[in-house]
C-alpha positions in Angstrom: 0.0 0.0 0.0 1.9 3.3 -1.2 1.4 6.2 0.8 -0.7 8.1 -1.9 -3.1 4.9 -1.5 -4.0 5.5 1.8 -7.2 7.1 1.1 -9.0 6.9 4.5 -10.0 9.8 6.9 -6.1 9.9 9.3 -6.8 10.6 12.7 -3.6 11.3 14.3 -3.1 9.6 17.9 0.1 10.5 19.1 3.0 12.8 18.1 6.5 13.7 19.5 9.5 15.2 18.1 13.4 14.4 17.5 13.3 11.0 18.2 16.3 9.1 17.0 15.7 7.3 13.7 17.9 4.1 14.5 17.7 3.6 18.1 19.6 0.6 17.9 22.5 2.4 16.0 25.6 2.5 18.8 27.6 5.0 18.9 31.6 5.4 19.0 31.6 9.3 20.8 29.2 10.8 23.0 29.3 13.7 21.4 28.5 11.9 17.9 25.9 9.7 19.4 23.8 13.2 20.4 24.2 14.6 16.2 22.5 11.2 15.3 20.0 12.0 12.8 16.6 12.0 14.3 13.0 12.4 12.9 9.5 13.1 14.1 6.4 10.8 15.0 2.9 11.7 14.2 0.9 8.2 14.5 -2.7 8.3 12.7 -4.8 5.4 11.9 -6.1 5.3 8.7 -10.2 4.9 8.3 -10.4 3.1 5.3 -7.7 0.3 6.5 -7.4 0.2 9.9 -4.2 0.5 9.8 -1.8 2.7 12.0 1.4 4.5 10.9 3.8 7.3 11.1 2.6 9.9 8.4 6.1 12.1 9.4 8.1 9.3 8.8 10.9 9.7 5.9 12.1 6.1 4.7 15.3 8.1 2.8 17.0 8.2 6.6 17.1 4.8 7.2 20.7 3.3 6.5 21.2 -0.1 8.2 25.1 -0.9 8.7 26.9 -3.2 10.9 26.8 -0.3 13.6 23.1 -1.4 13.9 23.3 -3.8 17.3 19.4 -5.3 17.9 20.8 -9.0 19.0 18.5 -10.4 21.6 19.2 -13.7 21.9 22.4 -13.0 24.3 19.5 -13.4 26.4 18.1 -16.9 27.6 14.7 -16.0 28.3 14.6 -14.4 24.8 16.3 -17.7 23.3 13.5 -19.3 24.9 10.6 -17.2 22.8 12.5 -18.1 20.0 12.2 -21.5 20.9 8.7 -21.3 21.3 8.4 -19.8 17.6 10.4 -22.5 16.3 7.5 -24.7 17.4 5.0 -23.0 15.2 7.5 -23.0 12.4 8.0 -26.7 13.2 4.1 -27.1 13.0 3.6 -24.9 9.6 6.6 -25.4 8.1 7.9 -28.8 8.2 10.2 -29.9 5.3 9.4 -27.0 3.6 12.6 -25.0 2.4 12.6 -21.5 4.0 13.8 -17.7 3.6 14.0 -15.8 6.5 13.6 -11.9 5.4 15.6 -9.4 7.8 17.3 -12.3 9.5 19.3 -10.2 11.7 22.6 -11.6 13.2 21.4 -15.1 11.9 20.5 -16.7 15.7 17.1 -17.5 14.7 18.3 -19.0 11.3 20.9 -21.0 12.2 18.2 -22.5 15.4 16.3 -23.6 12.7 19.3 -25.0 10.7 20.4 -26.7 13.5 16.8 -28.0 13.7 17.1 -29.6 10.0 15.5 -26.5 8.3 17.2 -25.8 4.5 17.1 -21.7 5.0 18.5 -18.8 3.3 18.6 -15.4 4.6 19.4 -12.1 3.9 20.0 -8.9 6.0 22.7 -5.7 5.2 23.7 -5.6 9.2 24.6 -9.7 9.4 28.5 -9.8 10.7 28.8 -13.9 10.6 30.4 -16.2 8.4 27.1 -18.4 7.7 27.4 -19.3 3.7 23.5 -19.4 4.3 23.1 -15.7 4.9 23.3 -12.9 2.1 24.0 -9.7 3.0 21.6 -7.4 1.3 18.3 -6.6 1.5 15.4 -8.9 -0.2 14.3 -8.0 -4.0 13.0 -10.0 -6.6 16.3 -9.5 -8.4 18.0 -11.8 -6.0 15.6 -14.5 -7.5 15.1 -16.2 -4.2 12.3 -18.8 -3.8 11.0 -21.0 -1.0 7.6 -22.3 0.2 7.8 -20.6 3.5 8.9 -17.1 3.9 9.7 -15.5 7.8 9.2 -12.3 8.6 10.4 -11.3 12.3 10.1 -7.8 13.3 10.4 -6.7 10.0 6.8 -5.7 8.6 7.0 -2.6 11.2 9.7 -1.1 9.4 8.6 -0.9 5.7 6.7 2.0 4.7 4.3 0.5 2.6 3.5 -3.1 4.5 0.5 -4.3 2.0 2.7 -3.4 -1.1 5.9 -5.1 0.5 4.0 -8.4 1.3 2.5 -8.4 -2.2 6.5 -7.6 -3.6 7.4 -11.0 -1.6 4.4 -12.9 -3.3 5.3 -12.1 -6.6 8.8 -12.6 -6.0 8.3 -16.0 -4.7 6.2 -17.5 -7.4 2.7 -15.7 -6.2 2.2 -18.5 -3.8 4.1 -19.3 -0.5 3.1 -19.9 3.5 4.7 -16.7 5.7 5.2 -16.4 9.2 4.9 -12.9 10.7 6.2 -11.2 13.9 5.8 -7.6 14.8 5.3 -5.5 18.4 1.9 -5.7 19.6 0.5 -2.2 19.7 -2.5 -3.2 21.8 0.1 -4.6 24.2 1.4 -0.9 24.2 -1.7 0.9 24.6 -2.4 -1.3 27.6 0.6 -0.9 29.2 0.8 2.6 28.5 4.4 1.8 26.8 5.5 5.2 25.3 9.0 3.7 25.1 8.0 1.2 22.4 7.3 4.1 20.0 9.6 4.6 17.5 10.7 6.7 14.8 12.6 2.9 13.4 9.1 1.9 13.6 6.3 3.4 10.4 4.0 0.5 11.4 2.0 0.0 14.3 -0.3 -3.9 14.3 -2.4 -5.7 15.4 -4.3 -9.0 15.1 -7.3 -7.5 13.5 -5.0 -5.6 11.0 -3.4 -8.7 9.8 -6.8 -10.9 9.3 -8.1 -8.1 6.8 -4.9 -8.4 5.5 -4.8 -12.0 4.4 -7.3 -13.9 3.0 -6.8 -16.9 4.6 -4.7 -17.2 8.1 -4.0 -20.6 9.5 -2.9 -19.4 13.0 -2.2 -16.4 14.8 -1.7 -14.9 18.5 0.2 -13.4 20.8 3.6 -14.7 22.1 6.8 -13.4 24.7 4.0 -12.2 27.0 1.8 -10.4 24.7 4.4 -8.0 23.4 4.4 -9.5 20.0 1.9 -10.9 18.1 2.7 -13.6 15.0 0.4 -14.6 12.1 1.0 -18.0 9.5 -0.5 -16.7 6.5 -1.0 -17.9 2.8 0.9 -15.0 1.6 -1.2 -15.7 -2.0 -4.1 -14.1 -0.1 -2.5 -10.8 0.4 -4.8 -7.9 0.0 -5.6 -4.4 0.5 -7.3 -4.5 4.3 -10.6 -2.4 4.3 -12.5 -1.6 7.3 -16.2 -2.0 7.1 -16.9 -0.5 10.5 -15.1 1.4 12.7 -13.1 -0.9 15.1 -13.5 0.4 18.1 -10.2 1.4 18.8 -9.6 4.2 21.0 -5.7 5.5 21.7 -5.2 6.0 25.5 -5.6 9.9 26.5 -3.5 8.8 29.6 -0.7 7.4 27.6 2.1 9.5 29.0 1.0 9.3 32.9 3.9 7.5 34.0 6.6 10.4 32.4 6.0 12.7 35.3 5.4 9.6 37.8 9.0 8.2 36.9 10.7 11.5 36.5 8.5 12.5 39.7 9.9 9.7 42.0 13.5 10.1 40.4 14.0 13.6 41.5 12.3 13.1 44.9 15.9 10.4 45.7 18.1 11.5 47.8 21.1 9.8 46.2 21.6 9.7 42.0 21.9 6.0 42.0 20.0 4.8 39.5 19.8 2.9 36.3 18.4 1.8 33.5 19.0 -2.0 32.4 18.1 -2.4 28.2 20.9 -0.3 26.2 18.3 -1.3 23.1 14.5 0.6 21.8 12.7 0.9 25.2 15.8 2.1 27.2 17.0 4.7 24.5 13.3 6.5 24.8 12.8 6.0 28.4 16.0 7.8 28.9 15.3 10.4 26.3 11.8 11.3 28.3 13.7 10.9 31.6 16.0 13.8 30.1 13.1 16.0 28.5 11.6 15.4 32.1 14.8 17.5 33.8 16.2 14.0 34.9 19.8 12.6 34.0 20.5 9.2 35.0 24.0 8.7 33.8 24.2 4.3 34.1 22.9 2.3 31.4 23.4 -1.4 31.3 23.2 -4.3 29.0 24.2 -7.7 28.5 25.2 -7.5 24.7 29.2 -7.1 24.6 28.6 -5.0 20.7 26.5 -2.2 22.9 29.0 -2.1 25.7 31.5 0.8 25.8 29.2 2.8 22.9 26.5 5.1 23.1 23.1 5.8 23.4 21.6 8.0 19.9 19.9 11.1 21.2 21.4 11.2 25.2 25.0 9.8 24.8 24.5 7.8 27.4 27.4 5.0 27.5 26.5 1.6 28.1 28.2 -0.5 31.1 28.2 -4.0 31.4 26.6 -5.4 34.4 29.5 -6.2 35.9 30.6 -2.7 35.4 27.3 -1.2 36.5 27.7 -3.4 39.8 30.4 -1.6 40.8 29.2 1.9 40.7 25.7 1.0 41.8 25.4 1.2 45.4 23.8 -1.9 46.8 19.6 -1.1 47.1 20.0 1.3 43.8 16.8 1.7 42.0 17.3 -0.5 38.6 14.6 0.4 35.6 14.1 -2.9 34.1 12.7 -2.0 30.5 11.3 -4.9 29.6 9.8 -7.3 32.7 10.3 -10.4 30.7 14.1 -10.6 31.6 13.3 -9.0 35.5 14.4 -12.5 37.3 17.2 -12.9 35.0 18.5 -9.0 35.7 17.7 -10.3 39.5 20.0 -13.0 39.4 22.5 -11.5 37.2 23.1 -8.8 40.0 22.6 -10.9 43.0 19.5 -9.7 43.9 21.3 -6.3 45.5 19.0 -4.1 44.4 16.2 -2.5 43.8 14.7 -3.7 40.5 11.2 -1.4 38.8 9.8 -2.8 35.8 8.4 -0.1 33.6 6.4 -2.0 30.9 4.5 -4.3 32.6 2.1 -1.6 34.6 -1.2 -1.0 33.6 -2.9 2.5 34.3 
């Protein structure tokens, strides 16, 4: 679906300004890390689809390099959601040969290869060795085919999602089986998540979107706690989504309640010994607010050694390593867990010394 296509009535939702445009982009300087590029964020939801997007967003500002650090599966908690979506690729797409679209650092692929799966991916940031893997992004000139396409957290960063599903279609034949996996945006409504908006991010789903999307969808839900929801398509039924009758859907007037609660609470310590545990999305915008809020917290942590010694786009911030942020945390520091999935594993990591807030997981 181009941009001139979307025909609809926009309503905007949500707006704010100078967000970073790769907030997984580390950074070698401080000082160069505060330049990054950064764009704006005007959400609307289009009447006539449904469908929810970034009208402000400008796709000629998005270079992907090697500098790009989004691994997750460091983690074992995350390694074991990606277990659990090998399970539903297991029950879709068994002895099937696969491509996996924006494959990332090549963990998931090389789970599945592991698993018996013949797989060929492709994404500009991969830094491995896997003869598997081709680093460049997917067009039908590459004259790739397979009967099952994967699509993980990809779909939310194309402009134009209808119009890229359809370009994977054509380009595989005009038949194939996909499996899809984007952020959950009722999940972020909900939870009144104003650090899962991004300026990376045009595309905003959810379930609804993706059933008047496909003609035919064999299984779909919600999976690593809600945050993400996943589809298994027939990507053959791709089609413009239309929306009959309104939806229902109502954006949160509230959704920004906890900025002046956290940044409240943070200025009312008596010490500055805080931090924030997620160098990645959530912990780049969470610090950003924290900042436009009048409060600095200087100690960012993460378990990913690529993240470790750079810096954050927008604040600067450099990221520690937990052993690191151990030592110039004072034991009962307040710790902002950005996302609670990994809460006992930041627990255990640290000993259970401190003080650990998960910011994601309330509900207004």
């Amino acid at each position: 679906m181009s941009a001139g296509s979307r025909a609809g009535r926009l309503t905007q939702l949500y707006s704010v300004s100078d967000l970073p445009v790769l907030q997984n982009r580390m950074f070698a300087s401080a000082e160069e890390a505060r330049n990054c590029v950064k764009g704006n964020v005007v959400l609307v939801q289009d009447s006539a689809s449904g469908l929810i997007f970034n009208r402000a967003f400008k796709p000629e500002l998005m270079q992907y390099d090697a500098s790009y650090q989004n691994e997750q599966a460091i983690s074992e908690v995350f390694r074991h959601h990606l277990q659990n979506v090998a399970t539903v690729i297991e029950r879709h797409f068994s002895g099937l040969p696969l491509i996996e679209v924006g494959c990332g650092k090549g963990h998931f692929l090389e789970q599945l290869q592991a698993a018996g799966f013949s797989i060929t991916g492709l994404d500009p940031t991969y830094e491995g060795s896997n003869p598997a893997v081709i680093r460049e992004y997917f067009t039908p000139e590459i004259g790739l085919h397979a009967q099952g396409i994967i699509l993980r957290h990809v779909l939310e960063h194309v402009q134009d999602p209808v119009s890229f599903l359809a370009m994977l279609r054509d380009a595989n034949g005009g038949k194939g089986k996909i499996y899809l996996e984007v952020p959950c945006f009722d999940w972020i409504c909900e939870h009144r998540a104003w650090f899962d908006i991004f300026y990376e991010h045009v595309n905003y789903f959810r379930l609804s979107d993706f059933r008047r999307m496909f003609e035919v969808v064999y299984e779909s839900g919600h999976v690593f706690d809600g945050q993400y929801l996943y589809v298994v398509a027939d990507l053959a039924g791709i089609r413009q989504p239309a929306l009959d009758e309104p939806d229902g859907f109502e954006f949160p007037a509230d959704f920004l309640a906890t900025v002046d609660r956290y940044a409240s609470a943070l200025n009312a310590r008596t010490s500055n010994n805080a931090a924030i545990w997620g160098g990645a999305s959530k912990g780049v915008i969470f610090a950003l607010f924290m900042r436009r809020a009048g409060v600095e917290l200087e100690v960012v942590v993460d378990i990913n050694p690529a993240k470790q010694g750079k810096y954050l786009p927008s604040t600067g911030l450099r990221v520690r390593s937990p052993e690191q942020a151990m030592q110039l945390l004072a034991p009962g520091a307040d710790i902002f867990v950005m996302n609670g999935n990994y809460l006992r594993e930041v627990a255990k990591t640290t000993k259970h010394r401190f003080n650990y807030l998960t910011v994601d997981h309330e509900r207004i």
